[in-house]
C-alpha positions in Angstrom: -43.7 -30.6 63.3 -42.0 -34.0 64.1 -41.2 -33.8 67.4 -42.8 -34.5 70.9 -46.3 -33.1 70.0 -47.5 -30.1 71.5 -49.5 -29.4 74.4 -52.2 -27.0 73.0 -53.1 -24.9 76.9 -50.0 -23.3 76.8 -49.6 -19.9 77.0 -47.4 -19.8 74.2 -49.0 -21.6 71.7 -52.0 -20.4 69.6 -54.2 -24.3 69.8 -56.5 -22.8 66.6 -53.5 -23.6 64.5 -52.8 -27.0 65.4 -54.4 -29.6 63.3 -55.4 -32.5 64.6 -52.1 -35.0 65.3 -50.8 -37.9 65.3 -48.0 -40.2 67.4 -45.6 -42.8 66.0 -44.0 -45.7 68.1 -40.5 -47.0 67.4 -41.6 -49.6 65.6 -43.3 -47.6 63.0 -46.7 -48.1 64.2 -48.8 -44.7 63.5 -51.6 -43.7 66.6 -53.6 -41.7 64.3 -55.6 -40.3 67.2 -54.9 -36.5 68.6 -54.7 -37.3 72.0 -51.6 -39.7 71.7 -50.0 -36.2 70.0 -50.4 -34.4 73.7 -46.6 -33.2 74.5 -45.7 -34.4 78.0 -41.6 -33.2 77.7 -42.2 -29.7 76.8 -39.3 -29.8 73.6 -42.5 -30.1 70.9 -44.2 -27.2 73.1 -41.3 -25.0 72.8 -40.8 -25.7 69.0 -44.0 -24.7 68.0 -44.1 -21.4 69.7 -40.8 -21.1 68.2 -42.6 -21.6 64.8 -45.7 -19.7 65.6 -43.9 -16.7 66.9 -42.7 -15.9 63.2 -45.4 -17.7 61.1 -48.5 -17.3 63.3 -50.9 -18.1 60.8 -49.2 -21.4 59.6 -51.3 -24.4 60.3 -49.2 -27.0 61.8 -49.8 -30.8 62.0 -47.9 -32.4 65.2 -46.4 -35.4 65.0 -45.3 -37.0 68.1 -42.0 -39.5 68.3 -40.4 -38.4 71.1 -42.5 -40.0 74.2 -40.4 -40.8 77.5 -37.5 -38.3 76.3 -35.7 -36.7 73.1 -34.4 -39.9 71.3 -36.6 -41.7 68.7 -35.7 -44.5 66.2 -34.7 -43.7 63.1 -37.9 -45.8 62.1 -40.2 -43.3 63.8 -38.2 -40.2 62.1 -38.6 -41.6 58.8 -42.1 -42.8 59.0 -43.0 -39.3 60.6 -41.4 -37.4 57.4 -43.6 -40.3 55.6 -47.1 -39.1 57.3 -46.3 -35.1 57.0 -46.0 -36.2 53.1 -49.1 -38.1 53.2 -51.1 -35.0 54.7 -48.9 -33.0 51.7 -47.2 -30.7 54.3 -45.3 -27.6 52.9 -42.6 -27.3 55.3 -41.4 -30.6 57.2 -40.0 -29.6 60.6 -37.5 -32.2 62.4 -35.7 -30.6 65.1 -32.9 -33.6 65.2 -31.9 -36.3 62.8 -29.5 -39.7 62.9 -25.6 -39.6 62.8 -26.3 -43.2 61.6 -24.9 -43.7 57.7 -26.4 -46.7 57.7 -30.2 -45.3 57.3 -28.7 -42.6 54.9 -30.7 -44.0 52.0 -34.1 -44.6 53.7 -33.5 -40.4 54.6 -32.3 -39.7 50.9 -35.3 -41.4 49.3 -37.5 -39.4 52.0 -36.3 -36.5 50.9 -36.4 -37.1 47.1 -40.0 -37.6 47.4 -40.3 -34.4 49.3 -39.0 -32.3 46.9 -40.5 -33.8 44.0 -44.1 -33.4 46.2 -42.6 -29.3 46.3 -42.6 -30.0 50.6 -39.3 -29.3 52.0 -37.4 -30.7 54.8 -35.8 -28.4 57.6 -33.5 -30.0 60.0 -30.5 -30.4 62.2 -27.5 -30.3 59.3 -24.8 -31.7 62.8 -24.8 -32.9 65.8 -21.4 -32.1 67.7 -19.4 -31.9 64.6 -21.0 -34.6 63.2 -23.5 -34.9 60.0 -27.4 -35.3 60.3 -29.4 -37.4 58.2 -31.7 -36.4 56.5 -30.7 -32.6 57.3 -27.0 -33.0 55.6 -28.7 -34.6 52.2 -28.9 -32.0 48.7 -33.0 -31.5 49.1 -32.9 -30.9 52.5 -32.2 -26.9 54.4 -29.6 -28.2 56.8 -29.8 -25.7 60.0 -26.5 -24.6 62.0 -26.4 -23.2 65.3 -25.2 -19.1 65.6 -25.6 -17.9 69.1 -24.4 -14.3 67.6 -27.5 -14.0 65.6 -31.0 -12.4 67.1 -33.7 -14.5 67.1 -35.9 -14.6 64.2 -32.8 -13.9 61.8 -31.6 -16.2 59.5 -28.2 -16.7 57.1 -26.7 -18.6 55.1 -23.1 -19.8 55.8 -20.4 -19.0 53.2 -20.2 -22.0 51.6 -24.6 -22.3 51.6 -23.8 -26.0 53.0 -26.4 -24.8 55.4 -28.3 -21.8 57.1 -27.8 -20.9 60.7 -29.9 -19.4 63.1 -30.1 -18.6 66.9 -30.5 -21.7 69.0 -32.7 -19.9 71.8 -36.7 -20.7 72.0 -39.6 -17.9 73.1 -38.2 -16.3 75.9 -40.2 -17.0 79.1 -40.6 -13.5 81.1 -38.1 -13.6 84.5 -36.6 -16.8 83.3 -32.6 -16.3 82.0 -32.3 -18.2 78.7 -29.8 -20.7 79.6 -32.4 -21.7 82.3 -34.5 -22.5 79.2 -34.8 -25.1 76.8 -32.3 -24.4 74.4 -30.3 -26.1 71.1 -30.5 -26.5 67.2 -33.7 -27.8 67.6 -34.9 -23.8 68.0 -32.7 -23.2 65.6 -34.3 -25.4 63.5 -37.6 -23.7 64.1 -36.6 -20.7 63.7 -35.8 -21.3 60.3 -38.7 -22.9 59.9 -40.8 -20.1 61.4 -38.5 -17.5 59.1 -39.2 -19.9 55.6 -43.5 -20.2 56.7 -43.8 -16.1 56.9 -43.0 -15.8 53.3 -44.9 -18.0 51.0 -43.3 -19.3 47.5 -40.2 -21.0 49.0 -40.5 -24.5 47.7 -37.0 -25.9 47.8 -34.0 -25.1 49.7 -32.1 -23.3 46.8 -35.5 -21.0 47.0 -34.3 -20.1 50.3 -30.8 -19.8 49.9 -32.0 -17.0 47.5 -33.9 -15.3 49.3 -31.3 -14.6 51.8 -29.6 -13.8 49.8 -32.0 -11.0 48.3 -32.4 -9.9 51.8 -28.8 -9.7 52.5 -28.4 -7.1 49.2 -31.0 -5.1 50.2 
């Protein structure tokens, strides 16, 4: 979960599940010590639960890149996907991505590796109209934003250039959604959550036919 780590005492998340994270500056540089992996913008929080709502019994490694708010370097993004590798994650959570072409081959590389590891990357396919890297490349399950859909439920869109899903995170009781943290990035999770809960989907055309099984029955 590459995000803004998570904060384990909340009520949302289940902390047995967490393994023990990681942070990584701008620059690259990896703080391999749990601690620096303690969520202090709630986005990474809210993510998890998101995750752990439909796949409670994933284990999930946080990896923290967001620190004073929710931009990192595209540096940071890529070596994040690089350490979830390394620790041979299954599913590779990254709620945002770059609109920059330019760092379109570092991402495509990235996620060459990933498939040919059998670890799939789930992210943001666009941004306002615009395409994400890595979440827009072949190997990677780009994830759309579709506020018609209930949460937890997942489709893919016609053309199965990506899958959508609801962009609202764990409801807090007494508190109106769009008072909430909301975006692709639950979306994101949510797909991620939906994928964890049913083991055996390696790659992203395993998904795609899965939903598509599920839609026929």
């Amino acid at each position: 979960m590459i995000d803004s780590g998570v904060h384990p005492t909340h009520p949302h998340i289940c902390a047995a599940q967490l393994l023990p994270g990681l942070s990584v500056l701008a620059d690259g540089t990896v703080l391999d010590d749990p601690a620096e992996s303690l969520d202090k913008l709630g986005h990474g929080t809210a993510v998890t639960a998101a995750i752990q709502e439909l796949a409670p019994e994933a284990a999930i490694l946080p990896i923290r890149v967001f620190r004073e708010g929710l931009r990192a370097s595209a540096r940071a993004l890529a070596t994040g996907i690089r350490q979830a590798l390394e620790a041979r994650c299954d599913l590779i959570n990254l709620s945002l991505g770059t609109t920059n072409p330019a760092h379109a081959d570092v991402f495509a590389a990235l996620a060459q590796e990933a498939a040919e590891q059998g670890a799939l990357i789930v992210a943001a396919f666009e941004t306002e109209g615009v395409p994400c890297w890595p979440g827009c490349l072949p190997h990677v399950l780009g994830v759309g934003l579709d506020w018609d859909l209930p949460r937890g439920a997942l489709t893919a869109c016609p053309d199965q250039r990506m899958v959508m899903a609801s962009g609202y995170p764990r409801p807090i009781p007494g508190v109106e959604q769009r008072r909430n943290l909301y975006g692709v990035s639950f979306a994101v999770a949510q797909a991620t959550g939906w994928i964890a809960a049913r083991n055996g989907l390696q790659t992203r055309e395993d998904v795609l036919t899965a939903l598509e099984f599920c839609a026929g029955s």
